[in-house]
C-alpha positions as CSV (number, residue, x, y, z in Angstrom):
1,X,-33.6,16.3,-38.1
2,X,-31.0,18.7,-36.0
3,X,-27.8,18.1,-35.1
4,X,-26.7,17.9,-31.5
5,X,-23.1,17.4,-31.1
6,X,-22.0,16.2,-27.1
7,X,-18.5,15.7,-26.1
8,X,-17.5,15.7,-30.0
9,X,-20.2,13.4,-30.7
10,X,-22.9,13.5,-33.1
11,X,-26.0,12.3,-31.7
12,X,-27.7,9.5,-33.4
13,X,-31.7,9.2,-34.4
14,X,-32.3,6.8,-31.6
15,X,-30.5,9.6,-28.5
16,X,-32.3,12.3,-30.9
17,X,-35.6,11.5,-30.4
18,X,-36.0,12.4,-26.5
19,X,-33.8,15.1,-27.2
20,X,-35.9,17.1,-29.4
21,X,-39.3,15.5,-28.1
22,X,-40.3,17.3,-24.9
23,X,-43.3,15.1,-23.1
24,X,-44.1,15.6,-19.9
25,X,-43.2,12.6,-18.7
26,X,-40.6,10.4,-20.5
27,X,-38.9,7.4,-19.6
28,X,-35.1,6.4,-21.5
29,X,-34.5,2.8,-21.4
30,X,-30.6,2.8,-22.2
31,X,-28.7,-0.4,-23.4
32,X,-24.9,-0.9,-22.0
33,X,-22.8,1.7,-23.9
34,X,-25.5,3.0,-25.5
35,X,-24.7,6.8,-24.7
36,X,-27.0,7.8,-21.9
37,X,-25.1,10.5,-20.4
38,X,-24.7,12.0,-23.5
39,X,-28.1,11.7,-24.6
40,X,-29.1,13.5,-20.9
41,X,-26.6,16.3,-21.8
42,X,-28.0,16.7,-25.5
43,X,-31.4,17.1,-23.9
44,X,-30.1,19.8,-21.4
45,X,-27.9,21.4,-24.5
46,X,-31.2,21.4,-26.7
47,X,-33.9,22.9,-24.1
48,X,-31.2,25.8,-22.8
49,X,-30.5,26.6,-26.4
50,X,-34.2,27.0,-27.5
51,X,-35.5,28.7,-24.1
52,X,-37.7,26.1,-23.2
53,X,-36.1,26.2,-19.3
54,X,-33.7,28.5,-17.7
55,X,-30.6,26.8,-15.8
56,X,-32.0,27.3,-12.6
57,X,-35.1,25.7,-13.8
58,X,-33.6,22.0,-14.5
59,X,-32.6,20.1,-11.8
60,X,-30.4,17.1,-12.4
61,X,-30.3,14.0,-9.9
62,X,-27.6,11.4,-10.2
63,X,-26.5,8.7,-7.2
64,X,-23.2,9.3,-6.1
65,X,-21.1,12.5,-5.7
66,X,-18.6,11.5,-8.2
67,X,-21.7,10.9,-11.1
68,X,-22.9,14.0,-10.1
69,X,-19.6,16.0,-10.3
70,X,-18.9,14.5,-13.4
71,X,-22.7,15.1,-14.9
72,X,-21.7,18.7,-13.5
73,X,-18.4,19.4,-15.6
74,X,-19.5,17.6,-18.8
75,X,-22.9,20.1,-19.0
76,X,-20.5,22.9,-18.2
77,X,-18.4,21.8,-20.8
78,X,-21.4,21.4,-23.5
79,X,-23.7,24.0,-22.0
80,X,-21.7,26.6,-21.0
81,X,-23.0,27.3,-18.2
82,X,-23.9,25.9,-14.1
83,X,-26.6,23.6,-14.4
84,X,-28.5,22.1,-10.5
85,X,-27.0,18.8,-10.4
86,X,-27.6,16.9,-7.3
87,X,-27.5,13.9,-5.3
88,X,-30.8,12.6,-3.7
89,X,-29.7,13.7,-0.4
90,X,-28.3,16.8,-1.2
91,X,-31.2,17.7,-3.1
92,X,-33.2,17.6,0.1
93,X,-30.6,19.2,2.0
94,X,-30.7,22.1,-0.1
95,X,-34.8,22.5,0.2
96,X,-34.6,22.3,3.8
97,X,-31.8,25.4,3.6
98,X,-33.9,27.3,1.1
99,X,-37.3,26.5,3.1
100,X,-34.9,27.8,6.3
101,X,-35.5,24.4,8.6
102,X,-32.9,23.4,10.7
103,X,-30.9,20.8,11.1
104,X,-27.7,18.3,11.5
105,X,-25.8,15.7,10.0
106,X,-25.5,12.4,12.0
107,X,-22.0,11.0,12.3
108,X,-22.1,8.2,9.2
109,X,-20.8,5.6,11.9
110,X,-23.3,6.0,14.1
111,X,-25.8,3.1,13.7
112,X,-22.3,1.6,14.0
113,X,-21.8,2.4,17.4
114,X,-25.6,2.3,18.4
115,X,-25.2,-1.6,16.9
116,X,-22.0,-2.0,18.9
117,X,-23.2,0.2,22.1
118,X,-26.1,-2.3,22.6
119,X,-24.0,-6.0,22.7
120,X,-21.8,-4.0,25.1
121,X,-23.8,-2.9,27.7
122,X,-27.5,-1.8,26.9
123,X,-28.8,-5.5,26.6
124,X,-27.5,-6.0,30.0
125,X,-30.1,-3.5,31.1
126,X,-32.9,-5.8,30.1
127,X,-33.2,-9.6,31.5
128,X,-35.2,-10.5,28.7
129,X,-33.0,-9.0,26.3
130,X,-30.1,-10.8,27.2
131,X,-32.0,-14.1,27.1
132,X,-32.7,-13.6,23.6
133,X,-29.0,-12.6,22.8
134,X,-28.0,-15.7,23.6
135,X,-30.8,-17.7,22.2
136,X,-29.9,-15.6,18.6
137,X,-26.2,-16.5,19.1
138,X,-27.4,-20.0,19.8
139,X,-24.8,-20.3,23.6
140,X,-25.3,-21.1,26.6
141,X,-26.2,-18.5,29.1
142,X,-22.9,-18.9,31.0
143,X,-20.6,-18.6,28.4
144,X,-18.6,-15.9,28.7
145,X,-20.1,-12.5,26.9
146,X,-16.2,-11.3,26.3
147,X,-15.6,-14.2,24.3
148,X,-19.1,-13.6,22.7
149,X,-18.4,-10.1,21.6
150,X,-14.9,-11.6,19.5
151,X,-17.1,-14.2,17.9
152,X,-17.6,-14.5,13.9
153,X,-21.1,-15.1,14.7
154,X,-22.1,-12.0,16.3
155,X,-20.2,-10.2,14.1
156,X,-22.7,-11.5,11.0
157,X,-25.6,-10.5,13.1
158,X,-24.4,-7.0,13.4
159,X,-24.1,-6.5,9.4
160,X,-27.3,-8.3,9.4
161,X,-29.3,-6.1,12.1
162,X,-27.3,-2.6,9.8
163,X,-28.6,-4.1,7.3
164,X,-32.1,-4.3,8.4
165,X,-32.2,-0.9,9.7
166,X,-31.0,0.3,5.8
167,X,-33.3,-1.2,3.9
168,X,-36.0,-0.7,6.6
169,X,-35.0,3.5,5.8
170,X,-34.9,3.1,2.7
171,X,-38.8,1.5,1.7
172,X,-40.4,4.4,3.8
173,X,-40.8,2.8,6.9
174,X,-41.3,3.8,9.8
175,X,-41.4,3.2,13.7
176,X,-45.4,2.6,13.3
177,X,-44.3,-0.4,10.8
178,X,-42.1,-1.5,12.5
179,X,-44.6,-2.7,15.3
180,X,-46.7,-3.9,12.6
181,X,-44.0,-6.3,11.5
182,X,-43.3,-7.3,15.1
183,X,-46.8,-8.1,16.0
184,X,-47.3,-10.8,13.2
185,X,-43.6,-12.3,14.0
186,X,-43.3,-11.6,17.4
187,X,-41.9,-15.2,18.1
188,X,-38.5,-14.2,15.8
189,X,-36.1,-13.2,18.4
190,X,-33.3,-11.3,16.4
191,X,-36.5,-9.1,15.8
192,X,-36.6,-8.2,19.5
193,X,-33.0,-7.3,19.3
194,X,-33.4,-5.5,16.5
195,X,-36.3,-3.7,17.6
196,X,-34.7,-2.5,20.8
197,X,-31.8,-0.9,18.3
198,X,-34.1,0.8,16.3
199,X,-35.2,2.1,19.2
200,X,-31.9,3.0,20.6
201,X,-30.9,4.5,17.2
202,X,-33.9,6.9,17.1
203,X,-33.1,8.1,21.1
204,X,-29.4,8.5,20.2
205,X,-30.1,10.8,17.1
206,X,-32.5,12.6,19.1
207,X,-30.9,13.3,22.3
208,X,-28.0,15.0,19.4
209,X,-30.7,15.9,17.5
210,X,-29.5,14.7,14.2
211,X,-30.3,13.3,11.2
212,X,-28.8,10.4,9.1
213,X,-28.9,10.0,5.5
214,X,-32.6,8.5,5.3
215,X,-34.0,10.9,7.6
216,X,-33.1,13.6,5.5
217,X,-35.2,12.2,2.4
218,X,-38.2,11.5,5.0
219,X,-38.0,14.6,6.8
220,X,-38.1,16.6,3.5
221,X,-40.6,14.8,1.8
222,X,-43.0,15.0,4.9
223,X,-42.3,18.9,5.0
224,X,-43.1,19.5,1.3
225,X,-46.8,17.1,2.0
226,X,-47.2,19.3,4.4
227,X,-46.0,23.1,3.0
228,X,-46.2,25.0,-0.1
229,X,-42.7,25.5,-1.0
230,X,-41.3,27.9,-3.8
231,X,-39.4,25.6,-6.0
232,X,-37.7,26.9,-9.2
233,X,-37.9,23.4,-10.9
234,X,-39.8,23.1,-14.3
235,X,-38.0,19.8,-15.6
236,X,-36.4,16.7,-13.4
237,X,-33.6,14.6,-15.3
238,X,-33.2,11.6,-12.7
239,X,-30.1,9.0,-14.3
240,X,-29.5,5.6,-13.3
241,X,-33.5,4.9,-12.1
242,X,-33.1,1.9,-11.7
243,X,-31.4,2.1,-8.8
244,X,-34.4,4.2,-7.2
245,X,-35.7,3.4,-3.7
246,X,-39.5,3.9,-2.8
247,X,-38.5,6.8,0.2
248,X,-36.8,8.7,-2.9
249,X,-39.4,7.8,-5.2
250,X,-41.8,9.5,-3.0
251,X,-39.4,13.0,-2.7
252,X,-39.6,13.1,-6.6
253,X,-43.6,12.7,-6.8
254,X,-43.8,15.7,-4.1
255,X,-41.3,17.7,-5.7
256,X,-43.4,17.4,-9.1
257,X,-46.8,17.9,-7.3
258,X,-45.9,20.8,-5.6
259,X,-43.6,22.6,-9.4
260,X,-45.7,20.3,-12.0
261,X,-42.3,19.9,-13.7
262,X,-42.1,17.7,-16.3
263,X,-39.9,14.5,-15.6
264,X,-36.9,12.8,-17.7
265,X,-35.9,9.4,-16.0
266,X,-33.2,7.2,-17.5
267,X,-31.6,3.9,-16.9
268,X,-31.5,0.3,-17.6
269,X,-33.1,-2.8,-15.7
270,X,-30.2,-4.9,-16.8
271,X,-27.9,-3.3,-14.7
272,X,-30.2,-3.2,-11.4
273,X,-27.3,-4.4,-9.0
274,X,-28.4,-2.1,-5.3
275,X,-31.5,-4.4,-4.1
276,X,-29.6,-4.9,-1.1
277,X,-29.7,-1.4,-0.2
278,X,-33.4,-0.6,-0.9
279,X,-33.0,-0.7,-4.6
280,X,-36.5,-1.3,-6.1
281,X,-37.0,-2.6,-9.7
282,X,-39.8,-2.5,-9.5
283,X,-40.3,1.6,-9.9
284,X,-38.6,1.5,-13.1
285,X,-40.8,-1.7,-14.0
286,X,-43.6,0.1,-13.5
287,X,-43.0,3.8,-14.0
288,X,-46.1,3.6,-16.3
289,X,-48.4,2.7,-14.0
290,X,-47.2,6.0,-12.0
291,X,-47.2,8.1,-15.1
292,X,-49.8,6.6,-17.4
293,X,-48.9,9.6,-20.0
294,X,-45.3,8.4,-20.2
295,X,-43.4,8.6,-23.5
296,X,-41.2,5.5,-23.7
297,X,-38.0,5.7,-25.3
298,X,-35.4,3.2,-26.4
299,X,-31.4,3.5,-26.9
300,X,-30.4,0.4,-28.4
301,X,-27.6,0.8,-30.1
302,X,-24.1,0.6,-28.3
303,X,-21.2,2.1,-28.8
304,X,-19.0,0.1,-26.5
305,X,-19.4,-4.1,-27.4
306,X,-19.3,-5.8,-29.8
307,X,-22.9,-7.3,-31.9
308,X,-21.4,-10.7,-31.3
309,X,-21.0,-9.7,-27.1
310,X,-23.9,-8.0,-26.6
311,X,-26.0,-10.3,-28.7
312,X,-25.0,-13.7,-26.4
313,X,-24.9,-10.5,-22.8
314,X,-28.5,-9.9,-24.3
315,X,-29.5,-13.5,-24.2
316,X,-28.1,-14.3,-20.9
317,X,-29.8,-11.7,-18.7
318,X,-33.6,-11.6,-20.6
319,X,-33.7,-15.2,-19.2
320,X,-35.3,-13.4,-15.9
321,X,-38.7,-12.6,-17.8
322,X,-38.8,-9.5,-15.3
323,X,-36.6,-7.4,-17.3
324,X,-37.6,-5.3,-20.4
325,X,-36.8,-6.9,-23.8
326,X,-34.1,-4.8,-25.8
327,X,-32.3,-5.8,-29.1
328,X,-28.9,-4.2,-28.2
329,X,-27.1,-4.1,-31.6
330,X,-23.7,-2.7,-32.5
331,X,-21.6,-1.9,-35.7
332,X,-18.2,-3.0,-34.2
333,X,-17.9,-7.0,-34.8
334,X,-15.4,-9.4,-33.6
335,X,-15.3,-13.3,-33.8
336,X,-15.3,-15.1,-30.0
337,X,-15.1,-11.9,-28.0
338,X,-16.0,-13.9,-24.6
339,X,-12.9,-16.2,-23.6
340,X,-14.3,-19.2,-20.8
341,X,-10.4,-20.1,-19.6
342,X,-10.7,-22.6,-17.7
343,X,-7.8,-23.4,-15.2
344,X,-6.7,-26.3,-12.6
345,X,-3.7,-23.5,-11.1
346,X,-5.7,-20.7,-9.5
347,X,-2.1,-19.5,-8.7
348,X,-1.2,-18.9,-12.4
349,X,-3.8,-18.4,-14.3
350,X,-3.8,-15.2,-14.4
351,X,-0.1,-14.3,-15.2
352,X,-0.8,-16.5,-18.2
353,X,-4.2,-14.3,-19.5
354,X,-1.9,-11.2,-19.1
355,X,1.0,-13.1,-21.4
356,X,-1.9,-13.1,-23.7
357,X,-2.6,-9.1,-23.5
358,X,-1.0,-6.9,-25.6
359,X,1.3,-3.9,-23.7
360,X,-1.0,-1.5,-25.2
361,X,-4.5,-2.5,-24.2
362,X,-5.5,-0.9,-20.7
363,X,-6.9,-3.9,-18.6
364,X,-10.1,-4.3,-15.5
365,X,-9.9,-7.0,-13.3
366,X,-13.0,-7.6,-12.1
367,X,-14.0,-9.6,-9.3
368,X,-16.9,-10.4,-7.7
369,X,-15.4,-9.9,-3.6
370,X,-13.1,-7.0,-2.7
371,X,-10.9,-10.1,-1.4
372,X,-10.7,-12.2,-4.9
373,X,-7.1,-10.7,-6.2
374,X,-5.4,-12.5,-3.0
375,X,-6.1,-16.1,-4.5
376,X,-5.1,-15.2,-8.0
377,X,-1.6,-13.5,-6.9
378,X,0.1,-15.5,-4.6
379,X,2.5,-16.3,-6.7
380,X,2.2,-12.7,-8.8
381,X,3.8,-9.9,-6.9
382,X,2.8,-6.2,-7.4
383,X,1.9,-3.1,-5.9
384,X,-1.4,-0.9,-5.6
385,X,-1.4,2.7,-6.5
386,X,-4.6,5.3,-6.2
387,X,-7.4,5.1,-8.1
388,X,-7.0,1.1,-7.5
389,X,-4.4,0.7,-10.0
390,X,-2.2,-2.5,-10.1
391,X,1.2,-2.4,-11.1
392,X,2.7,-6.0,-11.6
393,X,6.1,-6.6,-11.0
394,X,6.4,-9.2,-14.4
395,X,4.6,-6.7,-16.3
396,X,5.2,-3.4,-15.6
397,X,3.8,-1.7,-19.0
398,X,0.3,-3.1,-18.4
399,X,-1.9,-0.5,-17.3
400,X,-4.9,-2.5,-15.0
401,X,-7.2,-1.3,-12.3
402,X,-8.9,-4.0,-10.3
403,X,-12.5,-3.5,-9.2
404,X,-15.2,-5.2,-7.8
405,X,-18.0,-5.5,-10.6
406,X,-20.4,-3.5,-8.6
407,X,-17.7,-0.4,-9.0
408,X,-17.3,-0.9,-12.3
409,X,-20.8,-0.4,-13.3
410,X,-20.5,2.7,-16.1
411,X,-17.3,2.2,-16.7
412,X,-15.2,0.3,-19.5
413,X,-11.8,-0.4,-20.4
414,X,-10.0,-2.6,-23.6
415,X,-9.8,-5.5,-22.3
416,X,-11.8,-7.0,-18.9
417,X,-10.5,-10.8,-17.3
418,X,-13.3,-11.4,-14.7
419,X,-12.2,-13.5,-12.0
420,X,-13.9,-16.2,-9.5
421,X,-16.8,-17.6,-11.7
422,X,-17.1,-20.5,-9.1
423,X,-19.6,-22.5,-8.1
424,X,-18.9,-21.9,-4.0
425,X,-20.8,-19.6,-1.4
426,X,-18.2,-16.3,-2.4
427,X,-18.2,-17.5,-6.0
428,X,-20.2,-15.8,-9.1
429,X,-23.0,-15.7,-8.7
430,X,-22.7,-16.0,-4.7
431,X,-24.7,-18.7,-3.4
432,X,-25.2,-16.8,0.2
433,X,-29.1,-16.2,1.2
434,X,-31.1,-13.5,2.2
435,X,-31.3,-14.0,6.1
436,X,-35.1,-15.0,7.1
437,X,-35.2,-12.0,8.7
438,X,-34.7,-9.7,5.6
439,X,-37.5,-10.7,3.7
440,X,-40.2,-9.5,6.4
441,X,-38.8,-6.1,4.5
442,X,-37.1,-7.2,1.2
443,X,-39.4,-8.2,-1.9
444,X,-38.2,-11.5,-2.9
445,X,-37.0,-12.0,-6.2
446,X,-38.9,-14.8,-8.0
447,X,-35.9,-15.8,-10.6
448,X,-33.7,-17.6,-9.3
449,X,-30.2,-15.4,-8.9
450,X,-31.9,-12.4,-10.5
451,X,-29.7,-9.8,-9.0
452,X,-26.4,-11.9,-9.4
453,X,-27.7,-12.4,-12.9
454,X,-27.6,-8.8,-13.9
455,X,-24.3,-8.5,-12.4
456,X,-22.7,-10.8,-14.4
457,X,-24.2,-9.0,-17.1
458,X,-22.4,-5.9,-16.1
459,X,-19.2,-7.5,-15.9
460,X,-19.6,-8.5,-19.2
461,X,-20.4,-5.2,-21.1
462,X,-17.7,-3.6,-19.3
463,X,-15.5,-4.3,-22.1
464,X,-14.6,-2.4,-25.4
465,X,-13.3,-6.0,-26.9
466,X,-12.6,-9.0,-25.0
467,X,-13.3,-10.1,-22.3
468,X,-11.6,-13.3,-20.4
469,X,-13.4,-15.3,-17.7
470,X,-11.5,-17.2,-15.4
471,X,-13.4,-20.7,-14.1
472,X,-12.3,-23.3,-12.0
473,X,-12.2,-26.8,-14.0
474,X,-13.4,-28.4,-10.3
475,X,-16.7,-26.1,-9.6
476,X,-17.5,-24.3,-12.6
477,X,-20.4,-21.7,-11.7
478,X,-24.0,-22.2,-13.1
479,X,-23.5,-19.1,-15.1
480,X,-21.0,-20.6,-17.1
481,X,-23.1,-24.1,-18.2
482,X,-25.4,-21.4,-19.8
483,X,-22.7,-19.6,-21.6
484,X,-20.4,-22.5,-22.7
485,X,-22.3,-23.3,-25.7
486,X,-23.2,-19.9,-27.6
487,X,-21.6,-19.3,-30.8
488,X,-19.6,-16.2,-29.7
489,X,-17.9,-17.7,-26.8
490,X,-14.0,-19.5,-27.2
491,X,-13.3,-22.1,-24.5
492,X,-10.1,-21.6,-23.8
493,X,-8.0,-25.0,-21.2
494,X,-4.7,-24.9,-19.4
């Protein structure tokens, strides 16, 4: 078998096998720390090298700018030369430049203002409207609406109307569905509301005739159904599929229907963690049904965790029998490496984990709210640099970043103390419900806390070695009555 060497490493059998296999459509089912990204840049290395593709011919789809720019510079690095690497959106944005169509870029906030425009003054130009403001915000009619626009209340409607419209985008909908939904629950009346700012929303983009983020995907995807385009493409590598909606789901099919490129799609269903912006499982679930041809593959060994960690992580998050069974295994071994501290002292429990921590190790605090640092530093001064790195005034050698868990997803560091596993409504997993409203749009997830589930599992496998997990001795979370009894787990008390 060949040797493929990426970022200094050696690839093993296991990242080989897609490498040097070229099926037309594969599917790379990647453990935690299990080298994905190098195994994507070994398969780019390998088909350049053996002239199966030009560069030009390979276009590479990642999530976010920074995973692109990053996928960028390390196939640079390897490849030696420019590779296509995109993001969904810019992807479409740069067929619509090559196919010469028009267009502009809506202001990010403007939903925003569309959301804000209406409460303060459009739904004054409507009787019935107003009547069912009121009836959402559940006030009487002559309260006073300035007092109405500072409430908390109104102010959770807004995120949940935004949100709404999102995930609305993001499954393909469109206006036609929209009255589709109304007319079998027309009695709901945020639904009204929200209808009217949909409504609003696709007049204000027009009259600037703009586009927003979603649009762009639609827009593009409607354009190649409907014209032959002349697209260089002859493979796809899509990372982090999991985390595929259906609107961008349906770019890729047209993209391969109109190039018949093959298609490369990797990712992991244990660390789906987006389903509340349009995220669907269910594509990755199912990619066989789409591609009944698909070659399956299976990284399971990691490079990251320990056996003993990812062994009891493995356990935990196959509980949801809607995830695909992997053996994770590891050669690195260490006794206990998941610490349950319990505490009575929010207020000092964590200076006494980092009295624990050896000047050395480079530390993530995770939490599970942007906001849950506050309670655990009240009495623990420091100061916050860029790239969210803490500084501690007691320990000033340390070297931590704090990050919510969501951020921290492909990252890892030495040591990880995960704060807030508490069984409140902001606690881990959060007990806060889907609004009725979002599940005329949102599949429902039949396990009960699937998504927070898999999120914990991701805080988990963030670490190299240890991790610490900080629980209240009052309201420990329901995670933790699962975890407390596996062999590779230390109860720590104070």
């Amino acid at each position: 078998m060949e040797k493929i060497i990426v970022n200094n490493y050696e690839l093993d059998e296991e990242q080989l096998k897609p490498v040097l296999e070229n099926p037309k459509y594969s599917l790379i089912i990647a453990g935690a720390g299990s080298g994905k990204t190098l195994t994507l840049i070994g398969k780019i290395k390998y088909m350049l090298e053996n002239n199966f593709v030009k560069p030009e011919e390979i276009c590479t789809i990642s999530f976010t700018n920074e995973a692109t720019n990053n996928l960028r510079k390390n196939i640079l690095k390897n490849c030696q030369v420019e590779v296509p690497t995109f993001t969904f959106h810019k992807l479409a944005l740069d067929i619509l430049k090559r196919e010469k169509v028009s267009y502009k870029i809506a202001n990010p906030e403007l939903l925003q203002y569309t959301i804000d425009e209406f409460f303060q003054t459009k739904c004054f130009e409507n009787t019935f409207l107003i009547k069912k403001c009121y009836k959402v915000l559940d006030i009487p009619f002559f309260f006073s609406w300035n007092k109405v626009l500072m409430s908390p209340k109104l102010l959770a409607i807004k995120k949940q109307i935004m949100t709404f419209i999102n995930l609305f985008k993001a499954n393909g909908y469109f206006q036609n569905d929209l009255k589709t939904i109304f007319k079998k629950v027309h009695k709901e009346s945020l639904l009204y509301i929200i209808y009217a700012i949909y409504l609003l929303y696709e007049t204000n983009k027009e009259s600037e005739n703009v586009l927003d983020f979603d649009d762009i995907i639609l827009k593009t995807t409607v354009y190649l159904k409907e014209n032959q385009c002349h697209l260089p493409y002859k493979l796809l590598i899509i990372d982090e599929f999991q985390d595929t909606s259906l609107c961008r789901f349906q770019f890729i099919e047209e993209i391969i229907k109109q190039t018949d490129a093959s298609l490369c799609v990797v990712g992991d269903d244990y660390q789906s963690i987006y389903h509340f912006s349009g995220c669907d499982l269910t594509i990755f679930l199912n990619f066989a049904t789409y591609f009944p041809d698909v070659k399956i593959y299976k990284l399971e060994t990691t490079y990251r965790n320990s056996n003993e960690l990812v062994k009891t992580a493995g356990k935990f998050v196959q509980k949801n029998p809607q995830q695909v069974k992997k053996e994770l295994k590891s050669k690195k071994h260490l006794m206990k490496p998941i610490k349950l501290v319990y505490y009575k002292n929010v207020e000092t429990i964590l200076e006494k984990v980092l009295q624990k921590i050896p000047e050395d190790k480079e530390i993530f605090i995770l939490g599970r709210n942007h906001f849950d640092l506050k309670k655990y530093t009240k009495n623990l001064h420091y100061k916050q640099k860029e790239n969210n790195e803490i500084v501690f005034y007691k320990f000033p050698h340390h070297k931590v970043r704090f990050l919510t868990v969501h951020a921290s997803k492909g990252l890892e560091n030495d040591i990880v103390i995960l704060l807030n596993l508490e069984n409140t409504l902001y606690g881990f997993p959060s007990l806060q419900k889907d609004e009725k409203i979002l599940s005329l749009i949102k599949k429902e997830q039949p396990y009960p806390f699937e998504e927070e589930r898999r999120l914990f599992y991701v805080g988990l496998t963030r670490t190299k070695s240890i991790i610490y997990v900080l629980i209240p001795q009052y309201a420990p979370s329901c995670f933790i009555k699962e975890l407390k009894r596996d062999e590779n787990v230390e109860i720590i008390r104070y």
